[in-house]
N, C-alpha and C positions, 0 to 999 in steps of 0.2 A: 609462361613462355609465350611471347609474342605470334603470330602467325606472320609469316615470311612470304607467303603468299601476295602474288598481285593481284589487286583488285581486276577484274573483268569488265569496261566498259562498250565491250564492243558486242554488237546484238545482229546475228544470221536469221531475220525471219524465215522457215519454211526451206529449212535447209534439205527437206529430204533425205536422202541417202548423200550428200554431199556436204555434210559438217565442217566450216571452217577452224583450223587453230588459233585459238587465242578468243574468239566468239565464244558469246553463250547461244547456243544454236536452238533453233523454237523450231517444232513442225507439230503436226495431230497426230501425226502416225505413230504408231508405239514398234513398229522396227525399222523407225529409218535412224539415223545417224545422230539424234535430236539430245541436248542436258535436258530440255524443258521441253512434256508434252503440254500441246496447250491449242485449242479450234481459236484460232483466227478470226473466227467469224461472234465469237461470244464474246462480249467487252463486260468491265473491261482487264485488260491482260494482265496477269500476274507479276507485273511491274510496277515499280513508285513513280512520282511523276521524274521528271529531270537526272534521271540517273545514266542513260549513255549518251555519250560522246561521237560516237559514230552506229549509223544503222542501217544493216542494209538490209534489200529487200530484193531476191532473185527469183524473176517470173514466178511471184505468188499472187501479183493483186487484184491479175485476171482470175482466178480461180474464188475471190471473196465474193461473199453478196453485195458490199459497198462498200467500194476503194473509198471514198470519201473520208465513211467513217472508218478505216484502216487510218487514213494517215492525219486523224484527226487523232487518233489514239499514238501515231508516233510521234506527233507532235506531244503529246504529254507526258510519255517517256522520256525523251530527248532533252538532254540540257540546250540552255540558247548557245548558240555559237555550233551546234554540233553540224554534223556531216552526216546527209540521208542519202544515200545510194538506191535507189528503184530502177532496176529490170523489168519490162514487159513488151509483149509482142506491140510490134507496129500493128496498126490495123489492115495493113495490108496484107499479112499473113499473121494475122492474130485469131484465127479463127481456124488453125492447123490441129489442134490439140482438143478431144470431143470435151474435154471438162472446163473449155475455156468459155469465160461468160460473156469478154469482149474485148476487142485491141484499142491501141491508144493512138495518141498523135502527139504533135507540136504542142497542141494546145493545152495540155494537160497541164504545165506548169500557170495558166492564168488564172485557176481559180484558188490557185495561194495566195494570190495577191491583195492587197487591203483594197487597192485602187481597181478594182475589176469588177465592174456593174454586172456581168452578165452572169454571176455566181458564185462570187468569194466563199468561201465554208466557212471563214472565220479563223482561220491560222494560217501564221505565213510561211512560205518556206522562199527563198531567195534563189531564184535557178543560176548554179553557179558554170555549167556547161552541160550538153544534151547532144546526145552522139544514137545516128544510125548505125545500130550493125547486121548485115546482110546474111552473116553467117554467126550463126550466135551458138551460145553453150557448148564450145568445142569439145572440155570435158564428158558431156553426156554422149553428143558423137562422135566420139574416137570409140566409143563402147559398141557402137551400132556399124560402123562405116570403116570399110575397107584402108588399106592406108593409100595408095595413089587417091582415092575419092577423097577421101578426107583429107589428105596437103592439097589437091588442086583446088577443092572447096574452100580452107584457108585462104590460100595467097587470090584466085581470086576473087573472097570478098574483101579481102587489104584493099586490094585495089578499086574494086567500087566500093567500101566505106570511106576512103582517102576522099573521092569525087564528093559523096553526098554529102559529108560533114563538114565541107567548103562552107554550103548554106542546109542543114537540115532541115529549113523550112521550106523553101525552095525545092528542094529532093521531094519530101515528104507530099506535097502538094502536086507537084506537075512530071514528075521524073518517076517515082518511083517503081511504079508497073512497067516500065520499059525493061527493070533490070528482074523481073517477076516479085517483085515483095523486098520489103525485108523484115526480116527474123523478131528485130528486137531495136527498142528505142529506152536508150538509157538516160536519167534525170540525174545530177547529181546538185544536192539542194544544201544549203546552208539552214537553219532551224532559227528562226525570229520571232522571239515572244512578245516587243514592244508592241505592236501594234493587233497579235491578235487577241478574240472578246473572250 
């Protein structure tokens, strides 16, 4: 008898207590929501190379010893053509959380790139759009936060994410302390094996 089962190409690193459906969900913890325990920081990960299609990664890569090597490792997981999702603190408030090691920016998608002198890793990933968000993880706080605080926190950061991701580079660089931080700066990358070593 056949198994009828669909395949799983979709991979939740570092799901915590918030396991998505239809993901195979990775975290260390052995009670948080996880199919697969597995430290993040040990390479390399209990995957073949090119096996998902899509990969996301929610606020965990500030918590690694070396984003680098983290997405030097998704990149080999990852079929070509796939879809990489990374969540992480801006650096403008990436430094909220005492186990966070470091916030990011703008510039994070340059050193995927083949053409990038001032630190390619060696794999490419193609930034296919990158979005400020000012209020991030709603799930986690609706847990913690009142409900009037938490809708007014919503709508407004709609409203100043709408602003910053006009130009998030622009934001990121000269604006963003006016509106006190923000939360989270999300990648979302296309996976390109041609040209990396």
């Amino acid at each position: 008898m056949r198994d009828k089962r669909k395949k799983i190409f979709k991979l939740n690193l570092g799901c915590g207590k918030f396991p998505k459906q239809g993901y195979i969900n990775v975290d260390f913890s052995f009670d948080s929501g996880a199919d697969i325990i597995s430290d993040l920081n040990r390479y390399p990960w209990p995957f073949r190379d090119d096996t998902f299609s899509l990969i996301e990664a929610d606020h965990v890569l500030e918590h690694l010893e070396d984003p680098f090597r983290a997405m030097k490792e998704i990149h080999r997981i990852a079929k070509e053509g796939a879809k990489v999702v990374i969540r992480v603190p801006h650096f403008s408030r990436g430094f909220t959380h005492p186990d966070h090691k470091r916030g990011f920016d703008v510039t994070f998608p340059y050193y995927f790139r083949s053409d990038f002198r001032g630190g390619y890793q060696g794999v490419e990933f193609v930034l296919e759009r990158m979005n400020l968000k000012w209020f991030a993880q709603p799930y986690l706080k609706k847990t913690v936060l009142n409900k009037p605080v938490f809708y007014s926190a919503l709508l407004m950061g709609k409203m100043i994410d709408f602003f910053a991701n006009i130009s998030p580079a622009f934001c990121s660089r000269f604006w963003s302390f006016f509106v006190g931080g923000f939360e989270e700066i999300e990648f979302q990358f296309i996976v390109s094996k041609n040209n990396s070593r």
